[in-house]
LOLUMKOL-612351 format. One record per residue: residue in three letters; x, y, z of N, C-alpha, C, O in turn. Coordinates in steps of 0.1 Angstrom, whole numbers, plus 2048, in hexadecimal, padded with zeros to 3 digits. Example, Ala and Ser with C-alpha at 12.3 -4.5 7.8 and 13.67 -1.06 7.14 Angstrom:
ALA8847C784E87B7D384E8847DF84E88E7DF855/SER8807EA8478897F584788180084F88680B850/
This chain:
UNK95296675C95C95E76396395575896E952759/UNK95A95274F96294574296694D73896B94672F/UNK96795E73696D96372E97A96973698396E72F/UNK97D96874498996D74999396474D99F96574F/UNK98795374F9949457529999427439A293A743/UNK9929487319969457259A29527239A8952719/UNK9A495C72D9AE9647259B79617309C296472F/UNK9B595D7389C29597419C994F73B9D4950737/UNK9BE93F73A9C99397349CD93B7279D7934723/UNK9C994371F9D09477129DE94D7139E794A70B/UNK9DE9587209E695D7239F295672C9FD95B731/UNK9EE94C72D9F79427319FB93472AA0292B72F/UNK9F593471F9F6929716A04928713A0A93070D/UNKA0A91D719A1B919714A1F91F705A28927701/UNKA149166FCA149186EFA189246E8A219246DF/UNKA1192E6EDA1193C6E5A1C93F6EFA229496EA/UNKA2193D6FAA319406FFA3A93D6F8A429456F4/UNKA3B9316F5A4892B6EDA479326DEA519386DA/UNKA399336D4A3B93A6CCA409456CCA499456C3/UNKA3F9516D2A4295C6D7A5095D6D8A579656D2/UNKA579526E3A659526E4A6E9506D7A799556D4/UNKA649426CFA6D93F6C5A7094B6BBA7A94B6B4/UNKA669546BAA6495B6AFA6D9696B2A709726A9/UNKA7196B6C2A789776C1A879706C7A909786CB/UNKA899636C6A9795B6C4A9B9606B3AA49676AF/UNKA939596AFA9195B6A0A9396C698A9A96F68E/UNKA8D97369EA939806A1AA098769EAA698C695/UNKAA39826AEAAE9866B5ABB97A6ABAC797C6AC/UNKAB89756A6AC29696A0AC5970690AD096F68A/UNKABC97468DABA97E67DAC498867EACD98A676/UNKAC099368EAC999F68DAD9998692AE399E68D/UNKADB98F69AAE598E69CAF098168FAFB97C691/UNKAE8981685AED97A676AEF98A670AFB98D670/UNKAE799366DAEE99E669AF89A466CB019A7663/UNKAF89A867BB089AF685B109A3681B1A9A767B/UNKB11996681B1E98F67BB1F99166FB2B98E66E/UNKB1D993668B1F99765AB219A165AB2C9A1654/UNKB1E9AE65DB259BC65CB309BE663B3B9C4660/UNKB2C9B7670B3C9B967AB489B0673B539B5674/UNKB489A666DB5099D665B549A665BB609AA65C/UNKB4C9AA650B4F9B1647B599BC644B619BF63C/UNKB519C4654B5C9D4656B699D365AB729DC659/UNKB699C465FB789C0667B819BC65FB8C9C165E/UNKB7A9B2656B809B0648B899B863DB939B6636/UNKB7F9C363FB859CF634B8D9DA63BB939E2635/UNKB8C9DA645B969E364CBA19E264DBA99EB64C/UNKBA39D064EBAE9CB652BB59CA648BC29C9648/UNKBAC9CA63DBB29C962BBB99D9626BC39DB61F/UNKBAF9E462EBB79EE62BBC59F5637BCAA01636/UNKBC79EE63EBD19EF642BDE9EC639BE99F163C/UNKBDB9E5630BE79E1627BE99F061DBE09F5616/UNKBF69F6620BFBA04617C07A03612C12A07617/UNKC079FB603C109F35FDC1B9FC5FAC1AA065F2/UNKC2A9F7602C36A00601C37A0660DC41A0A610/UNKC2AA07616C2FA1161EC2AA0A62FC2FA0B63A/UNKC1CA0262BC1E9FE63CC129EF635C079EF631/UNKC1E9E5638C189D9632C1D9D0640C299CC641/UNKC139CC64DC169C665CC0A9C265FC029C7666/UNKC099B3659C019AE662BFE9A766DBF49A2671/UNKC0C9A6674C0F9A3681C0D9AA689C079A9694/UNKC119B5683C0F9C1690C019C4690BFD9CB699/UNKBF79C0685BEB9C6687BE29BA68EBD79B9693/UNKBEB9B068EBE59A6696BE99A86A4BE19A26AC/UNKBF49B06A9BF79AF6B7BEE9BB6BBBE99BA6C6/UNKBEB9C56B5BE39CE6B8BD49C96B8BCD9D06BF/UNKBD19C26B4BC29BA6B0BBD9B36BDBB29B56C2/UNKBC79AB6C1BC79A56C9BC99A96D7BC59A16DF/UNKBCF9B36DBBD39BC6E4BC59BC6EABC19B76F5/UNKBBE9C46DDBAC9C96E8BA99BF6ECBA69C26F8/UNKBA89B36EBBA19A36F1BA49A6706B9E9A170F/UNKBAD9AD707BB19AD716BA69B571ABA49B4726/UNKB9C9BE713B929CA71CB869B971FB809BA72A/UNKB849B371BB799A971DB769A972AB6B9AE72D/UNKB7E9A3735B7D99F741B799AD747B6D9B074A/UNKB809B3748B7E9C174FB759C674CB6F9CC755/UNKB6E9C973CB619C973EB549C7742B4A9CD743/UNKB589B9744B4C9B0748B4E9B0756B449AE75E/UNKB5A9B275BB579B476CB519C5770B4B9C777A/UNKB539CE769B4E9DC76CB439D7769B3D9D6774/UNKB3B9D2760B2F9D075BB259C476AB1B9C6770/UNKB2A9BE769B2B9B5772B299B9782B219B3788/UNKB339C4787B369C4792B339D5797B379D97A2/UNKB2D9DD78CB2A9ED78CB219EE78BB1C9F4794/UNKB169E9781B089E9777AFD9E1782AF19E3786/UNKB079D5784AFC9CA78FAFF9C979CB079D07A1/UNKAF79C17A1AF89C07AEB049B47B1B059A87AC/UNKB0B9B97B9B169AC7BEB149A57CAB169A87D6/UNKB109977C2B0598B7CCB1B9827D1B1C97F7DD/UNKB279807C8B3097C7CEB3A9877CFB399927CA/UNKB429827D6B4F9897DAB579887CCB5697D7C7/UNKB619947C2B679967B6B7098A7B8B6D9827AF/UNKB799857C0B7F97F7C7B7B96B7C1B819627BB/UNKB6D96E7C7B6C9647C7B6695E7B5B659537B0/UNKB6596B7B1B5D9697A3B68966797B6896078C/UNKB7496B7A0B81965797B8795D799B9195B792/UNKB839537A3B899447A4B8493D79CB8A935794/UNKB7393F79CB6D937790B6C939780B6A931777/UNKB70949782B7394A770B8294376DB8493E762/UNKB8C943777B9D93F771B9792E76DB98929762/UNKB91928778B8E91C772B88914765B7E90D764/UNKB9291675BB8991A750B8B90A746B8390673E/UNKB97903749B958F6741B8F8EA747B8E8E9753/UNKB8D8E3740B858D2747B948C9744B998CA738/UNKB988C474BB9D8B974FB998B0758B938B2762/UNKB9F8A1751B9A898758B9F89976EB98897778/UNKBAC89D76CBB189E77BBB38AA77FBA98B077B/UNKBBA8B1785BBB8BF791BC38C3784BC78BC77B/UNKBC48D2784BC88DA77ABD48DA77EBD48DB78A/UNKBDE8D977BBF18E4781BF08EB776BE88E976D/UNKBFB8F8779BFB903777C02900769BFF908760/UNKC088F9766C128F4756C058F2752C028FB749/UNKBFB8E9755BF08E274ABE88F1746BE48F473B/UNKBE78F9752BE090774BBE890F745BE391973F/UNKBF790F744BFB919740BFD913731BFF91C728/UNKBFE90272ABFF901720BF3903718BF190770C/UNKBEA8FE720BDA902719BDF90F711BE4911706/UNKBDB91B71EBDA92B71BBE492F70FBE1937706/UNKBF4927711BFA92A704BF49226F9BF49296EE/UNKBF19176F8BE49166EABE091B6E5BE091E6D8/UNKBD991F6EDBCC9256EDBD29346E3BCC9366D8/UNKBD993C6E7BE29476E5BEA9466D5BE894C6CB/UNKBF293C6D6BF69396C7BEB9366BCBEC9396B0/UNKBE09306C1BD892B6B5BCF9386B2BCB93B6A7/UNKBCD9406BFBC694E6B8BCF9566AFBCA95B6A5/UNKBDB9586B3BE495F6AFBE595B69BBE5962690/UNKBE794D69DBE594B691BDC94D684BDE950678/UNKBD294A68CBC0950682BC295C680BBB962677/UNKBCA963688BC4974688BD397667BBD097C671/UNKBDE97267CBE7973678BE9972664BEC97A65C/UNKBE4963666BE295A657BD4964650BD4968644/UNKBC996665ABBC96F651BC297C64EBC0981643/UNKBCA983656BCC99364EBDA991642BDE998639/UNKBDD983647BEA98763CBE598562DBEA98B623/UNKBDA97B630BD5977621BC898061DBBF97D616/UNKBCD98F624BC599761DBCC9A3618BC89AE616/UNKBD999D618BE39A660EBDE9A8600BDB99F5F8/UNKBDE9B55FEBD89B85ECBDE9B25DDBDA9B25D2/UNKBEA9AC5E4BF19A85D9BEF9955DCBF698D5D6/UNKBE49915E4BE69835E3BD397F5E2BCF9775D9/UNKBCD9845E9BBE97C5E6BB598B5EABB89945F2/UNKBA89895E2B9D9935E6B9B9965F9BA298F600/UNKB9399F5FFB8D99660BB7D98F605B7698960D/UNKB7A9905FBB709875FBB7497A5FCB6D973604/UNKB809725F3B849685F7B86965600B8295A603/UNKB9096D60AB9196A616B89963620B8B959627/UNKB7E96E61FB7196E624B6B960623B6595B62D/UNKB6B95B617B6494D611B6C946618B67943623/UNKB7B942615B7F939619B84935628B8892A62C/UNKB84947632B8294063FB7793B641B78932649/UNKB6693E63EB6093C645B5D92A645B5592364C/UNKB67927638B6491463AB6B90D646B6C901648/UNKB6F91864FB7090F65DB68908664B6C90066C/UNKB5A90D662B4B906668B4B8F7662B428F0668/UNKB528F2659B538E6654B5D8DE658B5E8D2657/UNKB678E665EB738E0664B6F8DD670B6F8D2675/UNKB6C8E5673B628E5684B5E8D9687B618D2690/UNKB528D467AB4B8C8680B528C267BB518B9684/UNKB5C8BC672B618AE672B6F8AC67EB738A1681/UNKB768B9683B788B368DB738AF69AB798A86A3/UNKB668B6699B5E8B66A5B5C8A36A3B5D8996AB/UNKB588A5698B51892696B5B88C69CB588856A6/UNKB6B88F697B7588469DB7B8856A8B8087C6AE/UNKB7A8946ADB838956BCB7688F6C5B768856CB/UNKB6889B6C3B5F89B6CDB5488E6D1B4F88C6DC/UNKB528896C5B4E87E6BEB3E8866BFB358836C7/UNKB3D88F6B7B318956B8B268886ACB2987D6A9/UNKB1B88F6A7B0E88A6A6B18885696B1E88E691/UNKB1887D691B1887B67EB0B882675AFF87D674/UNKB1088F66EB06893666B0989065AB13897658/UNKB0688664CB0E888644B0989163BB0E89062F/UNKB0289A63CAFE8AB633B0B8AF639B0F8B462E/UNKB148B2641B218BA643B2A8B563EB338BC638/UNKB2C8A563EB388A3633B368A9622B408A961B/UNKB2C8AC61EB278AF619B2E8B9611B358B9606/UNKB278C461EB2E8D361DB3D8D7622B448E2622/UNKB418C9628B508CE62AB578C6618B628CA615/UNKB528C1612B548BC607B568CB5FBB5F8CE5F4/UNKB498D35FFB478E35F5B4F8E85FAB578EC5F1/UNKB548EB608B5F8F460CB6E8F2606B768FA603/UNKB6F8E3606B808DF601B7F8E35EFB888E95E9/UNKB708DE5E8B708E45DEB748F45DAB7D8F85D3/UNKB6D8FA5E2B6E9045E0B7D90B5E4B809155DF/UNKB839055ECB969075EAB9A9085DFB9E9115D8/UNKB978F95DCBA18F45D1B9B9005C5BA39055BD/UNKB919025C6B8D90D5B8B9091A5BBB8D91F5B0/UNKB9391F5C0B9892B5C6BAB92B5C3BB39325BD/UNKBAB9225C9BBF91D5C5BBD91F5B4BC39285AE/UNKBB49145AABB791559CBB192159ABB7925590/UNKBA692D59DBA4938599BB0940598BB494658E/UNKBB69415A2BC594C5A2BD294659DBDB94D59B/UNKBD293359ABDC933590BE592B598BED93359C/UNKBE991D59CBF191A5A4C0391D5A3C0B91A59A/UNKC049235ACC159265B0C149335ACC1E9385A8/UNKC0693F5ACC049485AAC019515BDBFD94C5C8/UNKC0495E5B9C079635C9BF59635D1BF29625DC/UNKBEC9645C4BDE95F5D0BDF9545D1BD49505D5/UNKBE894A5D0BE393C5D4BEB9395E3BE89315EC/UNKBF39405E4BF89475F4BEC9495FBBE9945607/UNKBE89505F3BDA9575FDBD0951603BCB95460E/UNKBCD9475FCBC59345F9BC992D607BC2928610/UNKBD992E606BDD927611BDF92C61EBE5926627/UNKBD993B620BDD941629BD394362EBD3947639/UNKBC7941627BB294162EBB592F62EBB392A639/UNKBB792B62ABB791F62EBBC91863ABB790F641/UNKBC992063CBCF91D649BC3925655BBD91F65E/UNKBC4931652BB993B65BBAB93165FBA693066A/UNKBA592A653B9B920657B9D916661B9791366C/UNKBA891165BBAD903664BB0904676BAD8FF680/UNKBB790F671BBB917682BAF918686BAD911690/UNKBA791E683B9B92168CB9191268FB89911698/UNKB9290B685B878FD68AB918F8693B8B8F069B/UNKBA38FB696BA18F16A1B9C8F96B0B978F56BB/UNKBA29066ACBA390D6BBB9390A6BEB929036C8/UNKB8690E6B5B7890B6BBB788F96BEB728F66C9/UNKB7D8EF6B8B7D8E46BCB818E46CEB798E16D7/UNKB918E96CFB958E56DBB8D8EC6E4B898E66EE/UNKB8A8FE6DEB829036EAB758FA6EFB738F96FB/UNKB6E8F46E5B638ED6EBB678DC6F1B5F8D36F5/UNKB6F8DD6F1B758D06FAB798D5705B718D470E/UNKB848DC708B8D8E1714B828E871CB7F8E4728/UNKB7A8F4714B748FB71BB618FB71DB5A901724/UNKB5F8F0714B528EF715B488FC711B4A904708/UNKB3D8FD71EB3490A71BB37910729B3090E733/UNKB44918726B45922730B3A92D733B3092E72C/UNKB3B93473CB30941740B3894B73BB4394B735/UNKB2D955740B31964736B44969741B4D97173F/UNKB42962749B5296A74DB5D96174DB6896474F/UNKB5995374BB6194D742B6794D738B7394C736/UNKB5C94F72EB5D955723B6B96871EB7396C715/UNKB6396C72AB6D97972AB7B977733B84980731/UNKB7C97073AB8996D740B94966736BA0967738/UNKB8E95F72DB90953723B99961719BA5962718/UNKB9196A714B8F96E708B9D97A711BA897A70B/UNKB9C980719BA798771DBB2982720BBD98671B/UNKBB0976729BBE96C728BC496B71ABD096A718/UNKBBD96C710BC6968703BCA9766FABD09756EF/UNKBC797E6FFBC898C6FDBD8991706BE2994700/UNKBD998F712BE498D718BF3983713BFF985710/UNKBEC979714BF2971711BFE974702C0A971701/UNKBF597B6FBBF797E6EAC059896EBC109886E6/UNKBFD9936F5C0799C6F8C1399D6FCC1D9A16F8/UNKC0E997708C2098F710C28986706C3398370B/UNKC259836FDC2E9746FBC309796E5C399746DE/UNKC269856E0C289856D3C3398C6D2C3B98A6C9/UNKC349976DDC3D9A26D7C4A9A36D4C4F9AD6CF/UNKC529956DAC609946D5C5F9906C5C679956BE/UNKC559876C0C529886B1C509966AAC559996A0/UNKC4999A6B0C469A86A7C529B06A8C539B769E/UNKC5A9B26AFC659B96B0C749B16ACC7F9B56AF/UNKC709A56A5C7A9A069DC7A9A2690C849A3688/UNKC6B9A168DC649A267FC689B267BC6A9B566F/UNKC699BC688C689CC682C779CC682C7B9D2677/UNKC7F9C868AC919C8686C969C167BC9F9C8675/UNKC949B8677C969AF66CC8C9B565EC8B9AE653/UNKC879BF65FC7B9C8655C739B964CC729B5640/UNKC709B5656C659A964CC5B9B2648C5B9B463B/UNKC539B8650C499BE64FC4E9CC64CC569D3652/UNKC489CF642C459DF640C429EC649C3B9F5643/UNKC459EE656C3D9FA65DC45A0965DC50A0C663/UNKC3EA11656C43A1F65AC36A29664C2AA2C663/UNKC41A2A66DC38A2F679C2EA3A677C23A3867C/UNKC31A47671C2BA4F66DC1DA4D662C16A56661/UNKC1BA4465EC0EA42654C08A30657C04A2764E/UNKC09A2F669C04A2566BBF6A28667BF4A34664/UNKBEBA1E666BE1A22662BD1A1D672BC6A16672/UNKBD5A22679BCDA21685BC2A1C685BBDA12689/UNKBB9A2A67CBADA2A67BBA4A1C676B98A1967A/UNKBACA1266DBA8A07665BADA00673BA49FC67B/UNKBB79FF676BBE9F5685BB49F568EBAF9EA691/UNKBB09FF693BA49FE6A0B969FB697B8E9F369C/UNKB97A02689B869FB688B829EE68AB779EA68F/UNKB909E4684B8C9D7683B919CF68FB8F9C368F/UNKB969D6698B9B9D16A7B8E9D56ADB8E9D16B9/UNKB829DB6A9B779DF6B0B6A9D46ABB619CE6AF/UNKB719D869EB639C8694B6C9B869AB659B16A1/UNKB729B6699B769AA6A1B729A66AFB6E99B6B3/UNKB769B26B8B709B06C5B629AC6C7B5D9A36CE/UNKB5B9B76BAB4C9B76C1B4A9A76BAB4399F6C0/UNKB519A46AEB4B9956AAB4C98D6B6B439886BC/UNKB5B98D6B9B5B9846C4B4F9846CEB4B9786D0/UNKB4A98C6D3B449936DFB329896D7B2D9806DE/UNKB2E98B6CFB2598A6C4B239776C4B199706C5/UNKB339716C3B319656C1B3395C6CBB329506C9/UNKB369626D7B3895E6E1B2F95E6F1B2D9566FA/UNKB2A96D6EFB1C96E6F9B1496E6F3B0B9686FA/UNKB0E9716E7B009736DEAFD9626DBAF695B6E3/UNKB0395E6D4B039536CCB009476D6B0493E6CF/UNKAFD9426E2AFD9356EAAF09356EAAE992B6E7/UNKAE89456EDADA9456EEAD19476E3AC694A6E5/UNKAD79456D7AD09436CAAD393F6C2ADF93C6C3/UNKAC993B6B4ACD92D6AEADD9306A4AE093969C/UNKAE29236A9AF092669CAEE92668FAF792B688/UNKAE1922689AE092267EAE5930674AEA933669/UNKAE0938680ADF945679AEF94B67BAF2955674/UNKAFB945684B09948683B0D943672B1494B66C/UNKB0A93B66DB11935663B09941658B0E94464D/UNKAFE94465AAF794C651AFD95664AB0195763F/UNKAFE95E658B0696C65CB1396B657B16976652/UNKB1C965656B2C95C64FB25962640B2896B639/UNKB1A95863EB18953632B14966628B1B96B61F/UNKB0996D62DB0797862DB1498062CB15987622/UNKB20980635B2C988638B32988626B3799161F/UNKB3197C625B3B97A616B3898060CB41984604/UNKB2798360AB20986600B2399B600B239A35F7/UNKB2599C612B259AC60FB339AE60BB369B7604/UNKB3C9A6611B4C9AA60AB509AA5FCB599B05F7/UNKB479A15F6B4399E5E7B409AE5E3B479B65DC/UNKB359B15E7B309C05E2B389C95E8B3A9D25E0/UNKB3E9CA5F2B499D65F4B569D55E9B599DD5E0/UNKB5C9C85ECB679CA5DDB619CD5D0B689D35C8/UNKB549CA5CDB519CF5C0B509DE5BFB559E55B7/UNKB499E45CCB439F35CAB4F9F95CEB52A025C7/UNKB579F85D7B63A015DEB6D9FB5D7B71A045D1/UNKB749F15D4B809EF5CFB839EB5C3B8E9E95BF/UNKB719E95BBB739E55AFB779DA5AAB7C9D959F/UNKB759D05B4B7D9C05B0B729BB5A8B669BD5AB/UNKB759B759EB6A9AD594B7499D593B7F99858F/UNKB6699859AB6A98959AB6B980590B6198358A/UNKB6F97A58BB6E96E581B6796057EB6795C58A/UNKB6495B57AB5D94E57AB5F946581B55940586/UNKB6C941584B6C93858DB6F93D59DB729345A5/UNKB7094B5A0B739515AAB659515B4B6394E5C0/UNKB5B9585A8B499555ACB479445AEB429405B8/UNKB4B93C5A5B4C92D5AAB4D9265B4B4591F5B9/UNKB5B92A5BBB619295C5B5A9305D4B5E92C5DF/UNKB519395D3B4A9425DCB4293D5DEB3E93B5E9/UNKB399365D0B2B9335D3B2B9245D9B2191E5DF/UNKB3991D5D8B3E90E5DBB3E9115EDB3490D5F3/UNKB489175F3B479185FDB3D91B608B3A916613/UNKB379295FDB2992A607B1C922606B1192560B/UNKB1E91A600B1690F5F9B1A902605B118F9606/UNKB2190260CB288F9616B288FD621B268F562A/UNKB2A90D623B25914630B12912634B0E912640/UNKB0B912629AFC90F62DAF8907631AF090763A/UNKB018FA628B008EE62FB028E863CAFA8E0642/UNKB0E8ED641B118EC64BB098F4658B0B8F1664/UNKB038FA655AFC90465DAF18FC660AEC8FE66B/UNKAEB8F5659AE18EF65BAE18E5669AE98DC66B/UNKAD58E9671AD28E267AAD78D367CAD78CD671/UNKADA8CE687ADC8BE685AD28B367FAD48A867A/UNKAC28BB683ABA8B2683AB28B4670AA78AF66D/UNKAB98BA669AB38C265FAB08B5653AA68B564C/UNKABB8AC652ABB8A164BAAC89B64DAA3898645/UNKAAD89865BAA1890660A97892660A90888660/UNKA918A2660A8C8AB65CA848A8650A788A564E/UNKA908A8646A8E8A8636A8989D630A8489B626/UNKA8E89463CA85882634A7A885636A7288462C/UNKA77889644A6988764AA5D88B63EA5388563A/UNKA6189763AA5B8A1630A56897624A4B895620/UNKA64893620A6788A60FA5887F613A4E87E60D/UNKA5D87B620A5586B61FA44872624A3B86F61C/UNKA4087962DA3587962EA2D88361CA22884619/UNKA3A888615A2E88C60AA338815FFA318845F4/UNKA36879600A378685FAA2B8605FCA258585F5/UNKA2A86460CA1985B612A1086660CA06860607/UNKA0F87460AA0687A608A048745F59FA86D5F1/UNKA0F87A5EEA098735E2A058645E09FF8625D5/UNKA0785D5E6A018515E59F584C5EE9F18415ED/UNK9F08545F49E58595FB9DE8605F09D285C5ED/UNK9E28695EB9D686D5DB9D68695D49CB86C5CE/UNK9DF85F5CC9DE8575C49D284B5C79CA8485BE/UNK9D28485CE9C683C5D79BB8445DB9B183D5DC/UNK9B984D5DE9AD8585DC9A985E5D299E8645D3/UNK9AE85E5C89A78635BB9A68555B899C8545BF/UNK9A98455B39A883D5AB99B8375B599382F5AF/UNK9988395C398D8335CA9868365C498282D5BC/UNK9808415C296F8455C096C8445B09628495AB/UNK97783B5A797783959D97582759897382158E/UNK9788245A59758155A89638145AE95B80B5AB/UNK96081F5B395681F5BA9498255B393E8235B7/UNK94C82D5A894182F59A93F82459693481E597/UNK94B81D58F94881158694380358D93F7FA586/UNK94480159B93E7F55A39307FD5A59297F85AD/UNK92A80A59F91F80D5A191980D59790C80D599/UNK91D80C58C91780B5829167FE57E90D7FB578/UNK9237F458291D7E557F9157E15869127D6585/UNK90C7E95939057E65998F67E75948EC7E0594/UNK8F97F758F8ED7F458A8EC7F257C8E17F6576/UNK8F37EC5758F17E25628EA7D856E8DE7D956D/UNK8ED7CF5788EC7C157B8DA7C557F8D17BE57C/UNK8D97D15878C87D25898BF7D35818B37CF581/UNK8C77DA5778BB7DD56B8BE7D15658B87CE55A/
């Protein structure tokens, strides 16, 4: 009887539950730091070889095409949703609650959502726009690229500090400190008023753009659900479409852009319209239910494999202050990645092995107090 009430509660011991969970969080947080780094990477370089200099140089149009697939979101998550599972509401009723998608203080009108959604629309448009342009061959690596968008995690939190009035860490001023470093060294690597320092300003803008759109989304939108989330992500997929294409069709009449129809290059177009999606999909459903540390990881990881793809496939050899500039930024991305509580963490550590050595220091010099009061004890008997 006392060896079957000792394996029950073992088997029900909180303790070894939470271990267990933490460790296949921990897991599941490892493989999903990997898939962002390869899905980052492949999207990266795809979108880099889309550029076929002389003959189809459009990164508008690979942005309207990019952004196009964002519309399958909703619809898949209602087939998934509404084919796969059991349907506990009416479709009906399941879309009154996903359109309701921003927080305002008062009743929504239809202007206050329709300027949100166009926001929302231009500032994507833009990230996707400014990152493929500045991965034109004649202006910056994608490893740079790579580096220098991913210091939007630092943009992130300092406007989070001032819009959201989030927690003050000062380890991220820190690392938003290595990120602006690492611009400005990137600008003097390629030579200022030189055509990669274009490129500098064009991951730079791509950064900026993106800390505000994550800023406002986590204000306007908070922590939507998964068909929030996909209603959200298709609205701006729509939105892109309806409203880019008199641009794209000014840019193709006026020949801004380079396109000859016959040697578009698809295959690169859909791969990275497919690595984009799935990031999105990756940082938006995966990522709530495990630790962020490991998003900034996976960023951090992404730069390092684009690093080795331009060396092995395109043959880019970096330069000194180019590697400088890489190791600056991602030197800023770690930081920032770090937990909020990690500082606090780290005193705790400093100060209790401060008490520990000073705790052995007073334990080795006791028993050296405590010979020689033994031995004046016994000179005084004898």
């Amino acid at each position: 009887m006392s060896t079957s009430a000792e394996t029950s509660e073992s088997a029900t011991n909180p303790t070894t539950i939470d271990a267990s969970t933490r460790l296949k969080n921990i897991l599941y947080s490892a493989l999903l730091m990997v898939a962002v780094a390869c899905f980052w990477t492949v999207g990266t370089q795809f979108a880099r070889e889309t550029y076929i200099p002389g003959q189809f140089e459009a990164p508008f149009l690979v942005t309207f095409i990019t952004t196009g697939w964002l519309i399958l979101f909703y619809p898949i998550y209602v087939a998934v949703k509404f084919v796969y599972k059991k349907r506990q509401t009416k479709p009906l009723q399941e879309l009154r609650c996903h359109v309701r998608l921003y927080y305002t203080d008062g009743e929504q009108h239809i202007r206050q959502y329709i300027g949100f959604s166009a926001l929302f629309c231009i500032l994507w448009s833009l990230i996707q726009y400014t990152y493929i342009r500045a991965l034109d061959p004649k202006l910056l690596s994608p490893t740079g690229v790579a580096a220098l968008y991913s210091t939007y995690h630092s943009f992130v939190y300092l406007l989070s500090w001032i819009v959201l009035f989030d927690k003050f860490v000062a380890i991220r001023i820190l690392a938003m400190i290595f990120a602006i470093s690492g611009m400005v060294l990137s600008a003097y690597a390629g030579g200022f008023g030189s055509t990669s320092m274009w490129g500098v300003i064009l991951s730079a803008a791509a950064s900026a753009t993106m800390s505000v759109f994550k800023v406002l989304y986590k204000k306007f939108l908070g922590s939507p659900d998964y068909g929030q989330i996909s209603f959200f992500t298709s609205l701006i997929g729509v939105g892109n479409v309806l409203c880019i294409w008199p641009v794209l069709l000014t840019l193709c009449l006026t020949k801004t852009e380079l396109i000859t129809y016959e040697i578009i290059p698809w295959g690169y177009i859909t791969g990275s319209s497919i690595s984009v999606c799935v990031l999105h999909m990756l940082l938006h459903y995966v990522e709530p239910a495990l630790y962020d540390v490991f998003i900034g990881l996976g960023f951090l990881l992404g730069i390092f494999m684009s690093a080795f793809v331009d060396y092995i496939w395109r043959g880019i050899h970096f330069s000194g202050m180019e590697v400088a500039a890489v190791i600056l930024t991602s030197f800023g991305i770690l930081l920032v990645s770090l937990p909020d509580q990690c500082p606090t963490d780290f005193s705790t550590v400093t100060t209790w092995c401060r008490r520990r050595k000073r705790c052995d220091v007073r334990g080795t010099a006791q028993p050296q107090n405590d010979t020689q009061g033994s031995r004046w004890r016994r000179t005084t008997k004898i």
